[in-house]
C-alpha positions as CSV (number, residue, x, y, z in Angstrom):
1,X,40.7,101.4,24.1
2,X,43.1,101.4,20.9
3,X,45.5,98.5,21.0
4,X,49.2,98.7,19.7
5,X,50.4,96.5,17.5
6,X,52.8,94.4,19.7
7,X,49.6,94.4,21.8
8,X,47.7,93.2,19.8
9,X,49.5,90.3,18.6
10,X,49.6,89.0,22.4
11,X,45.8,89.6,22.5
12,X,45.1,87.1,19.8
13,X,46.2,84.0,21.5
14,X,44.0,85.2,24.3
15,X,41.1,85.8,22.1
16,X,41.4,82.2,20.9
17,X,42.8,80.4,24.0
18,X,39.0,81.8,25.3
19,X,37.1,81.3,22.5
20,X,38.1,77.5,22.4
21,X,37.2,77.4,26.1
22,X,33.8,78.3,25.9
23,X,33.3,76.4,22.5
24,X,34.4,73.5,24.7
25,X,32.1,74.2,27.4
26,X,29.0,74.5,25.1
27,X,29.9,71.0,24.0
28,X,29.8,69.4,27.5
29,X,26.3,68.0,28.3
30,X,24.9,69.4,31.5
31,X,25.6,67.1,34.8
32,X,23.2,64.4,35.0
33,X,22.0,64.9,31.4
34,X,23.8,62.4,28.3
35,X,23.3,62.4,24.9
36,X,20.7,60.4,23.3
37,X,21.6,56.3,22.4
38,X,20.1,54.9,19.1
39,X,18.6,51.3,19.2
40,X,19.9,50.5,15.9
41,X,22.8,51.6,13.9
42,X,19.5,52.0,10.9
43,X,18.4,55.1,11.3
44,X,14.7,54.7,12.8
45,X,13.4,58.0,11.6
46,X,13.4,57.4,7.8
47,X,10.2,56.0,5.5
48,X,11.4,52.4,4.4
49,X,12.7,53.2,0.7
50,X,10.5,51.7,-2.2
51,X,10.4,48.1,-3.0
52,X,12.0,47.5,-6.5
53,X,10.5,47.3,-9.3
54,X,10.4,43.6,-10.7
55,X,12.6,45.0,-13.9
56,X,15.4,46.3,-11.4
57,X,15.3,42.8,-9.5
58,X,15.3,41.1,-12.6
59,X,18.6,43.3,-13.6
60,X,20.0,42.5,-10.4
61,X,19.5,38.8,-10.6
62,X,21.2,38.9,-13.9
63,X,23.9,40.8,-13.2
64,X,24.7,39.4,-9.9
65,X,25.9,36.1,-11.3
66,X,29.5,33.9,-11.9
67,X,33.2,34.8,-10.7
68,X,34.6,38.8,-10.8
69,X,35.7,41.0,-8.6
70,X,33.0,41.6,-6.4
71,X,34.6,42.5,-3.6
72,X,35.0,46.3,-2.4
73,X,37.9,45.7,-0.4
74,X,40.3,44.3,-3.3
75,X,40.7,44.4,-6.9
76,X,42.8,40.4,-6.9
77,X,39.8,39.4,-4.9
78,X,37.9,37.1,-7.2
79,X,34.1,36.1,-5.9
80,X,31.3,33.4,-7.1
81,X,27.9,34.7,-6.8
82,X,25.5,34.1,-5.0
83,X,27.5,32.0,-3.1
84,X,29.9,34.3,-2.3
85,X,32.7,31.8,-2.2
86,X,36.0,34.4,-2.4
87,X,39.4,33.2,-3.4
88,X,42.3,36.1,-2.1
89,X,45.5,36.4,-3.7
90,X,48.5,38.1,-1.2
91,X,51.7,38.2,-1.0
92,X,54.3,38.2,2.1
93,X,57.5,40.4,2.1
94,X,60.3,38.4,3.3
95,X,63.2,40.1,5.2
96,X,66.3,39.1,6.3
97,X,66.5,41.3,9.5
98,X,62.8,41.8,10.2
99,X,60.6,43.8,8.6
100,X,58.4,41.4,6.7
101,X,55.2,42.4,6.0
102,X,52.1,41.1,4.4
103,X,49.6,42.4,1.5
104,X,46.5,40.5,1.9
105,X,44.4,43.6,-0.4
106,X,45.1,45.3,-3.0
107,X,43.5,49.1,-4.6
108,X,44.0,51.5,-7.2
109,X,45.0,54.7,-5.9
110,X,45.8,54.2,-2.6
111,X,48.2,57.2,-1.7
112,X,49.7,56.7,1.5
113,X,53.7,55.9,1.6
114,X,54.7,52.4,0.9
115,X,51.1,51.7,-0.4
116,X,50.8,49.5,-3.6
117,X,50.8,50.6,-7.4
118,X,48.3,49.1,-9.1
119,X,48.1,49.4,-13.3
120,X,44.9,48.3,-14.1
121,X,44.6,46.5,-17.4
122,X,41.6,45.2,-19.2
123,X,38.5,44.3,-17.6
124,X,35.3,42.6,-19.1
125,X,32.0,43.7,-18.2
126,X,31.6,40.2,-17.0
127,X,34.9,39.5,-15.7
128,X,35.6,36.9,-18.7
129,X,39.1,38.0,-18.5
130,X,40.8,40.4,-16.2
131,X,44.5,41.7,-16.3
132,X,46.2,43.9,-13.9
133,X,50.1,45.0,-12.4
134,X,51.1,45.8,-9.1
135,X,54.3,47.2,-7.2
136,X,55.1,46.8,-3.1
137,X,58.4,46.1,-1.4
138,X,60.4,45.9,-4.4
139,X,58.4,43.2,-6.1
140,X,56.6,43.3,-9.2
141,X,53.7,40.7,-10.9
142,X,51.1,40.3,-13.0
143,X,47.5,39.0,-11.9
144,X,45.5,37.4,-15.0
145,X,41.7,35.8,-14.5
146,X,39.6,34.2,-17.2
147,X,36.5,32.1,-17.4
148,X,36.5,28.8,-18.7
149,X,32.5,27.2,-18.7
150,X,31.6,28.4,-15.5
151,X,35.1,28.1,-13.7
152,X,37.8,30.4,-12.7
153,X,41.5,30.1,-13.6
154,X,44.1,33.2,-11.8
155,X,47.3,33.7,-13.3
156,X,50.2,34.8,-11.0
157,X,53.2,36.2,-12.6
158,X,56.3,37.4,-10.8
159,X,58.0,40.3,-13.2
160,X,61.5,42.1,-13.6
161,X,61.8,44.1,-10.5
162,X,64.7,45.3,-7.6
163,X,64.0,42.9,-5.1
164,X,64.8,45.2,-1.5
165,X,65.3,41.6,0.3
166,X,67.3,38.6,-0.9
167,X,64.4,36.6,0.2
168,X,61.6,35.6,-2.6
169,X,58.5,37.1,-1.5
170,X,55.6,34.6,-0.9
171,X,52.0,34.3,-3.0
172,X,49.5,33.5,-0.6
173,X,46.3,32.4,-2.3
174,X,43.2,31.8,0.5
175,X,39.6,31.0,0.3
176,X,37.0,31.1,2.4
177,X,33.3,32.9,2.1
178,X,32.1,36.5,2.0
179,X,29.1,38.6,3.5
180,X,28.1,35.7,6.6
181,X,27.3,33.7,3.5
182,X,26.8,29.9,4.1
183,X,29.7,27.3,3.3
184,X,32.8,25.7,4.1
185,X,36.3,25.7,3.1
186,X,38.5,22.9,4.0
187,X,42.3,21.9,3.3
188,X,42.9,18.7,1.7
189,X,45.8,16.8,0.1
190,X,46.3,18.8,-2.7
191,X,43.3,21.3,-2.9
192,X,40.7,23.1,-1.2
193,X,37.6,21.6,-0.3
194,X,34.8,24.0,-0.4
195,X,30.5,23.3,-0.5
196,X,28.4,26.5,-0.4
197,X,24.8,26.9,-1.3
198,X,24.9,25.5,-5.2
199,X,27.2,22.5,-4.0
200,X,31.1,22.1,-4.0
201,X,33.5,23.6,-6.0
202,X,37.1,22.1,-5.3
203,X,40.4,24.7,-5.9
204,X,43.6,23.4,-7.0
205,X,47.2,25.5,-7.6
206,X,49.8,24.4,-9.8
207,X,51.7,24.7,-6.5
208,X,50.0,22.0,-4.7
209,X,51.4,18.6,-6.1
210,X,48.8,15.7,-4.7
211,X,50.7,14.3,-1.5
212,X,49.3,13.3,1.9
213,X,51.4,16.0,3.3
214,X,50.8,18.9,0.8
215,X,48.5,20.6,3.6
216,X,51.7,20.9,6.0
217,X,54.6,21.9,3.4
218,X,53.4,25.8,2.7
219,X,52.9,27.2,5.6
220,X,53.2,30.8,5.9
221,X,53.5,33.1,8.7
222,X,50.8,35.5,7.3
223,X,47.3,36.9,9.0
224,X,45.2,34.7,7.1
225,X,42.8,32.3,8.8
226,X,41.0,30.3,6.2
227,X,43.1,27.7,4.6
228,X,45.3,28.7,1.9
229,X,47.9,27.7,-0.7
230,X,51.6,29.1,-0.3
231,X,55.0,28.8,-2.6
232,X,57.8,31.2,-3.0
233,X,56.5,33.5,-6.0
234,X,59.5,32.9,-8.7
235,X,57.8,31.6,-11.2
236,X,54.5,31.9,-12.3
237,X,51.0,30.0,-10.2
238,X,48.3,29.0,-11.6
239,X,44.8,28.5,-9.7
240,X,41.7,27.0,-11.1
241,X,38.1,25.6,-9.9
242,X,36.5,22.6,-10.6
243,X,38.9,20.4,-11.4
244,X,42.9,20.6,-11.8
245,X,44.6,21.8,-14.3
246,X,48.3,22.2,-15.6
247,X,49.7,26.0,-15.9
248,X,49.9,25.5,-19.5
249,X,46.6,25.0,-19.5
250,X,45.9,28.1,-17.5
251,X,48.0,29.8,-19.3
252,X,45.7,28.7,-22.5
253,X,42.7,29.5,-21.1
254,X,43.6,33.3,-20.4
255,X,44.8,33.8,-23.7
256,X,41.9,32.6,-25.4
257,X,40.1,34.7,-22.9
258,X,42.0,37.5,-23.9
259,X,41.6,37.6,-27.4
260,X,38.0,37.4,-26.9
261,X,38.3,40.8,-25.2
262,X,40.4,42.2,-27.7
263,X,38.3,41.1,-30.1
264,X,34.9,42.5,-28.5
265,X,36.3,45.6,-28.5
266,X,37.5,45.7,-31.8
267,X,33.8,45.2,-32.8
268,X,33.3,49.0,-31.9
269,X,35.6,50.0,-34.9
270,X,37.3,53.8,-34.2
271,X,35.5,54.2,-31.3
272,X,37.3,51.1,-29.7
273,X,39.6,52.9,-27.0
274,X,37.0,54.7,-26.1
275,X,34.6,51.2,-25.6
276,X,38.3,49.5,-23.8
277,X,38.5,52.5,-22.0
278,X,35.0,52.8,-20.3
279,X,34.3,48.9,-19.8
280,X,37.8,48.4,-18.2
281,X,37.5,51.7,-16.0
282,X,33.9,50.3,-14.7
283,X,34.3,47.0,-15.0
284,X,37.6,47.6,-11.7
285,X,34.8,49.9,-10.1
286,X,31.9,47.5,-10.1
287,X,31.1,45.8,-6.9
288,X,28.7,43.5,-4.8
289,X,26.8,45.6,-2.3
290,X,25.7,42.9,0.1
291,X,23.7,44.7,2.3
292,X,20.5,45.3,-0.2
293,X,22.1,42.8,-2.5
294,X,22.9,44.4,-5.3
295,X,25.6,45.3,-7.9
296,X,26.6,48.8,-8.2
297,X,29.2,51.3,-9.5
298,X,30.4,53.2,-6.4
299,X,32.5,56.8,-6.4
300,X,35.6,54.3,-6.1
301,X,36.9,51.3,-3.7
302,X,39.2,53.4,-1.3
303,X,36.3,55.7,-0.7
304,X,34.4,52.6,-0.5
305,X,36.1,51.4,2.9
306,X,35.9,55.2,4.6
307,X,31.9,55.4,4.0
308,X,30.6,52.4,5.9
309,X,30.9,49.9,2.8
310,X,30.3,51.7,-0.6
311,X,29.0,55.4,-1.5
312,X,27.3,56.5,-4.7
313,X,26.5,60.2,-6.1
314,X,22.8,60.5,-6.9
């Protein structure tokens, strides 16, 4: 039988309506018959993978050391290994008739609308010095890290932007511990308390003056539950470990930390872009893989957080 063309068209819903049906049907399981239920979420069926050689843990011991940014799920998350002790930098969008919203992480490239834009500046292989910009809500700022003899200093900038509120946004700097990793964080007058598994390591903010009631003046209405430092983010924050410092001696510290950088990769001569260009690029991509305890160069973060933690090519 020959079909017309009208016909035809009204045959091809049909066709489809019934092929879906019986695709449908195929996929049912039988009555009194279910699929089969792993044990584990590890797949059982696979040979164990090789032990390591003693050069690859011996990479990995080395490499897995001090403050960077460790963490898959944000690039202004700075992390100590091995303790894992993680310091978070957000900030809160204030409105005036609702609509306030929070940015706890922050990634390069994340598409979707009203996501962040991250410019990612220099990075050091061994996050001596970081630099990066990001845009949300109308706001603008500048996160700067640096070593200084084994401690951390972060540099929060507010820059010129077209506020969409006439509320000042809020920095919310938190701390607590990655990966189930032993330790404690604890608010105190003035600073963070924290002891993991090398000893303590207090945190202070240029925000925090010492007072008996600095842990009850900044608090925020934001999804955070470790304890945290909070101040309206118009001028710039400094952060530092192991002991307190003044922002101008924050501010010190990066720059020294920065020329260092600039200088290392002036050392490559004409080929220095090229050197900025590949250590900054892996240096943002670099992260902790917990699991097998490792440091890796993954595909990239955001794919990172849709494939179970981290995936690599080859």
């Amino acid at each position: 039988m020959v079909l017309s063309s009208k016909a035809s068209y009204r045959a091809f819903p049909i066709l489809f309506l019934a092929w879906g049906i019986s695709i449908a049907a195929l996929a049912q399981p039988e009555a009194g018959s279910s699929f089969p239920t792993a044990s584990s979420r590890r797949a059982g069926d696979q040979p164990a993978p090789p032990s390591p050689s003693a050069n690859y843990r011996a990479v990995q011991q080395r490499l897995a050391q001090g403050w960077n940014t460790w963490d898959t799920n944000s690039v202004i998350t700075q992390v100590l290994l091995p303790e894992g002790l993680a310091i978070h930098v957000g900030l809160k969008h204030n409105a005036t008739l609702g609509g306030d919203a929070f940015l706890g992480d922050v990634l390069i490239g994340r598409l979707q609308p009203g996501a962040e834009q991250v410019v990612p500046g220099p990075h050091a292989w061994d996050g001596s010095y970081t630099d990066l910009r990001v845009t949300w809500k109308g706001h603008s700022w500048r996160i700067q890290s640096a070593h200084d003899a084994g401690n951390l200093v972060l540099l929060a900038t507010p820059l010129p932007s077209k506020p969409i509120s006439a509320l000042p946004p809020t920095l919310v700097v938190s701390v607590d511990f990655l990966w189930n990793r032993p330790g404690t964080a604890l608010r105190r007058a003035g600073f963070i308390e924290t002891r993991g598994a090398s000893g303590p390591a207090p945190v202070y903010c240029t925000c925090a003056p010492p007072s008996a009631h600095a842990e009850s003046d900044d608090y925020a209405d934001v999804p955070v539950t470790s304890p945290y430092f909070s101040v309206d983010f118009t001028a710039p924050v400094g952060i530092a470990t192991g002991r307190r410092r003044t922002l101008a001696e924050i501010e010190a510290i990066v720059d020294r930390q920065r020329q260092a950088y600039e200088k290392s990769v002036a050392s490559a001569g004409t080929a220095a872009p090229i050197r900025d260009a590949i250590e900054t690029t892996l240096g943002w991509d670099t992260i902790y893989e917990p699991n097998l305890r490792r440091v890796i160069s993954p595909v990239s973060r955001v794919w990172n957080l849709k494939f179970g933690g981290y995936i690599l090519f080859d």
